[in-house]
C-alpha positions in Angstrom: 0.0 0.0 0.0 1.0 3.9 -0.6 3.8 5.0 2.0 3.1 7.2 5.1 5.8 9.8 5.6 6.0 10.3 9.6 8.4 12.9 11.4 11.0 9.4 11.5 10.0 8.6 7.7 8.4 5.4 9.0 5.9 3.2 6.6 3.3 1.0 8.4 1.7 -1.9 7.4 -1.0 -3.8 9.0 -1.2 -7.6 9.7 -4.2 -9.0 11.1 -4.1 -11.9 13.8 -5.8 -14.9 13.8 -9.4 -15.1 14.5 -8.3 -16.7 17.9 -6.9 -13.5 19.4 -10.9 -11.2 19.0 -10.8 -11.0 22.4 -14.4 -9.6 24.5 -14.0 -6.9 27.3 -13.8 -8.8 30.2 -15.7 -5.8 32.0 -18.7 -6.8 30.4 -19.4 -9.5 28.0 -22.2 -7.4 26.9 -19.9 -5.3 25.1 -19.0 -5.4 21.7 -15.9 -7.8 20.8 -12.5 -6.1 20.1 -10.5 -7.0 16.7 -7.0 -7.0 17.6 -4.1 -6.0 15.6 -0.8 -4.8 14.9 0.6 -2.2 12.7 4.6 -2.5 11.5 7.3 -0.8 10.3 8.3 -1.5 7.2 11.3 0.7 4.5 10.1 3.2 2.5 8.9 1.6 -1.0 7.7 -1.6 0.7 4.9 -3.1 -1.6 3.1 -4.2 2.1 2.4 -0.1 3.0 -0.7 0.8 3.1 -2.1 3.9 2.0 -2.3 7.4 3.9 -6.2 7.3 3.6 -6.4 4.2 4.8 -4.3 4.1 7.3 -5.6 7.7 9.0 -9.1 6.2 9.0 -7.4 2.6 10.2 -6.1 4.6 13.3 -9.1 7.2 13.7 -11.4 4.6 15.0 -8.6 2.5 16.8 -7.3 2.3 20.9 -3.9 1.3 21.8 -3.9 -1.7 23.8 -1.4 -1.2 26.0 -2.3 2.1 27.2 -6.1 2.6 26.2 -6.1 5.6 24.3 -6.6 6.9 20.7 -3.8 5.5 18.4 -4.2 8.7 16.4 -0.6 9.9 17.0 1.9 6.9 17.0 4.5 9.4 17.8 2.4 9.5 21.6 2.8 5.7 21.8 6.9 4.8 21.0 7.1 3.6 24.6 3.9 1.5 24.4 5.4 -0.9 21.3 5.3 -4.9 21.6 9.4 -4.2 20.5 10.9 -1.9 18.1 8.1 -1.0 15.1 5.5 -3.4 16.1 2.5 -1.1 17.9 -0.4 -3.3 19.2 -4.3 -1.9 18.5 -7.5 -2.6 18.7 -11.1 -1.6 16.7 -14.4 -2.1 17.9 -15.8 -5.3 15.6 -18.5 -2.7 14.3 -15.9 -0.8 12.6 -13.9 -3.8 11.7 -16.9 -4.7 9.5 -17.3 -1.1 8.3 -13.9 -1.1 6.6 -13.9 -4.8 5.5 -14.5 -4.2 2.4 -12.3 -1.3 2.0 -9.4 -3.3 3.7 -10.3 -6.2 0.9 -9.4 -3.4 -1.9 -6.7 -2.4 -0.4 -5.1 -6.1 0.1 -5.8 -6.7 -3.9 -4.0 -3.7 -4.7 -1.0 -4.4 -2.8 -1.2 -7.8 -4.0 -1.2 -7.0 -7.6 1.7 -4.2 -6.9 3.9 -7.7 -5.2 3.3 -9.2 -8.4 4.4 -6.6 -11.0 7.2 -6.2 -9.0 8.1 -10.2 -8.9 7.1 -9.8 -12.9 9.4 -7.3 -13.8 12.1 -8.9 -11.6 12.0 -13.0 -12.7 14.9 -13.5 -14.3 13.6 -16.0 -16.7 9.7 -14.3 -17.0 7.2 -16.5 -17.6 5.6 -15.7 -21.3 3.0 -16.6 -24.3 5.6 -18.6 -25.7 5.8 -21.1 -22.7 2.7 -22.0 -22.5 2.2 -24.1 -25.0 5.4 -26.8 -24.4 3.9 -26.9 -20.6 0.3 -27.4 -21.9 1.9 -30.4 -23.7 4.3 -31.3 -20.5 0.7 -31.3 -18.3 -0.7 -33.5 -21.3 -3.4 -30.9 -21.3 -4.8 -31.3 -17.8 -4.5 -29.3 -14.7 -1.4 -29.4 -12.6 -3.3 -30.5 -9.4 -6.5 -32.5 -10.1 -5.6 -33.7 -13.3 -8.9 -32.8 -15.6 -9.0 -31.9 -18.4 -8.1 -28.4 -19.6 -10.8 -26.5 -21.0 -9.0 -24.7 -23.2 -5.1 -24.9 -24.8 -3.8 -21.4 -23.4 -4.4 -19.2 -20.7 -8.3 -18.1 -19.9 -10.4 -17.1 -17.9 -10.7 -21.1 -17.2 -7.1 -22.2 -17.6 -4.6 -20.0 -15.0 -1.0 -19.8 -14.5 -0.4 -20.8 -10.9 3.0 -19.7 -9.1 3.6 -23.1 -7.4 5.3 -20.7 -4.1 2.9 -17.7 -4.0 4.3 -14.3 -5.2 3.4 -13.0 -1.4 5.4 -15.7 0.2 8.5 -15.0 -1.8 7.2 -17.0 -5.0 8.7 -15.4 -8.5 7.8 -15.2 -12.1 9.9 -17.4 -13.5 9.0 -20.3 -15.4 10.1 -22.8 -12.8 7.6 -21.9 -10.5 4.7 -21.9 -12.8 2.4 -24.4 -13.8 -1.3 -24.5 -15.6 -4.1 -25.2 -13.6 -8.0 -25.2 -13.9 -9.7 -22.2 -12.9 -11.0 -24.4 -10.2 -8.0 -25.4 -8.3 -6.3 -22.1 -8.8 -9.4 -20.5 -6.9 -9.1 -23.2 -4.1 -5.7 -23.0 -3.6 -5.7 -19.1 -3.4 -3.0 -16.7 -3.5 -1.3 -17.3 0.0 -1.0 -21.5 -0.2 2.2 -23.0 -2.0 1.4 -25.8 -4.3 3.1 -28.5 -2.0 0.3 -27.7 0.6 -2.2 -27.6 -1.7 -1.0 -30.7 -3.2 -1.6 -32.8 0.2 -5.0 -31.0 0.6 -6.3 -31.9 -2.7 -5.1 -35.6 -2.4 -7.9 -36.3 0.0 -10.3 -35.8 -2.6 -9.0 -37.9 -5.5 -9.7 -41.5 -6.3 -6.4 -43.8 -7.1 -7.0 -43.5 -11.1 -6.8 -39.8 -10.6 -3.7 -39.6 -7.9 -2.0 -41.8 -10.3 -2.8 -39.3 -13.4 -1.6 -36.2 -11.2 1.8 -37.8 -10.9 2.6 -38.7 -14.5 1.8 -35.1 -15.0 4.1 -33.7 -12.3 6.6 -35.8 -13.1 6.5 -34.7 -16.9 6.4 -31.2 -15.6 9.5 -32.0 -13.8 11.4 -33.4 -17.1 10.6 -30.4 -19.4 11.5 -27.9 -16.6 14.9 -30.0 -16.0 15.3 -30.7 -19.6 14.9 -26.5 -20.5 17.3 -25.3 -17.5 20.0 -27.7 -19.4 19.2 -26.6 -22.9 19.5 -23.0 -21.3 22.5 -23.5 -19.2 24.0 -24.9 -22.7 22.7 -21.5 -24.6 24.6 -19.2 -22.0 27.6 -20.8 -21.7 30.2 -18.5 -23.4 32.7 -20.5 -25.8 35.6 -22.4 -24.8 38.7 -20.9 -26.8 41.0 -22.4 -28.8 
């Protein structure tokens, strides 16, 4: 998300916890619940920032939770930090659910800045011209369940899945791609690596179809091994004479 400059040039990003840690005031569990999360420090530039706007309104209707009071100045609360650029805060669940939405928005955008910048960054870029020798590596069918393709290039039905996702540290290179049906790619989602989502989806196949699944990752595996060789042979400068 869009940097924040503060009077120390800090960025802050926030990171929700898990469901687990809503926590209800114990004064009265009449009250509304609390959602409780933390906002960190990131560099300058970080694709995780969020945006000024969101981030003024983010701390407008938030409490410290160490101290109690309005996080609208971080600057008040240095000495209240978890450690060093973490600050712990808390909404009322009313106006969690007020800026869901807006928070959704503003995780897509900085999840489709992550990938330009992992796009403009792979060193060997996934392209047009590689899809069709992996469409014949996958025999057609999708990467994790093994159906049928519905079309031979990418659609709106047939995706290109980052195998380790772009958010986790996943890049754009061709090694870490693989075609998959619009239905796995949507259950796997953009946070789960394919390894995971390999086990997970094995629970649901019958033997004819695990046993399909693995011929295809394994022919995956051999185009991908044979094309690093035939490129490490393409780079390597000449021997002399």
């Amino acid at each position: 998300m869009a940097e924040l400059t503060t009077p120390a040039r800090e960025v802050l990003v926030i990171v929700r916890v898990p469901v687990s840690a809503y926590a209800m005031d114990p004064k009265s569990m009449g009250t509304r619940g609390m959602l409780h999360f933390q906002l960190l420090t990131v560099a300058p530039g970080d694709p995780s920032a969020l945006s000024i706007a969101v981030l003024d309104d983010l701390l407008r209707v938030s409490t410290c939770r160490s101290c109690g009071r309005a996080a609208l100045s971080l600057e008040a609360h240095a000495h209240c930090q978890l450690e060093p650029g973490i600050h712990a805060l808390q909404m009322p669940w009313s106006d969690h659910m007020a800026m869901s939405r807006r928070m959704w928005k503003e995780n897509v955008r900085i999840r489709q800045k992550k990938r330009a910048i992992a796009e403009r960054s792979a060193e060997d870029p996934f392209t047009a011209r590689h899809v069709a020798p992996l469409m014949q590596a996958q025999n057609a069918c999708c990467y994790y369940c093994g159906d049928p393709l519905a079309t031979h290039g990418v659609s709106d039905q047939v995706h290109r899945d980052h195998m380790t996702p772009l958010v986790k540290g996943g890049t754009h290179d061709v090694d870490n791609i693989v075609l998959a049906c619009r239905a796995c790619n949507l259950d796997k989602n953009g946070f789960e690596t394919a390894a995971v989502f390999c086990r997970r989806i094995a629970r649901r196949l019958n033997a004819e179809q695990l046993e399909r699944v693995r011929a295809i990752r394994a022919s995956v595996r051999r185009w991908k091994a044979t094309r690093a060789k035939e490129k490490g042979r393409t780079s390597r400068p000449p021997s002399g004479h």
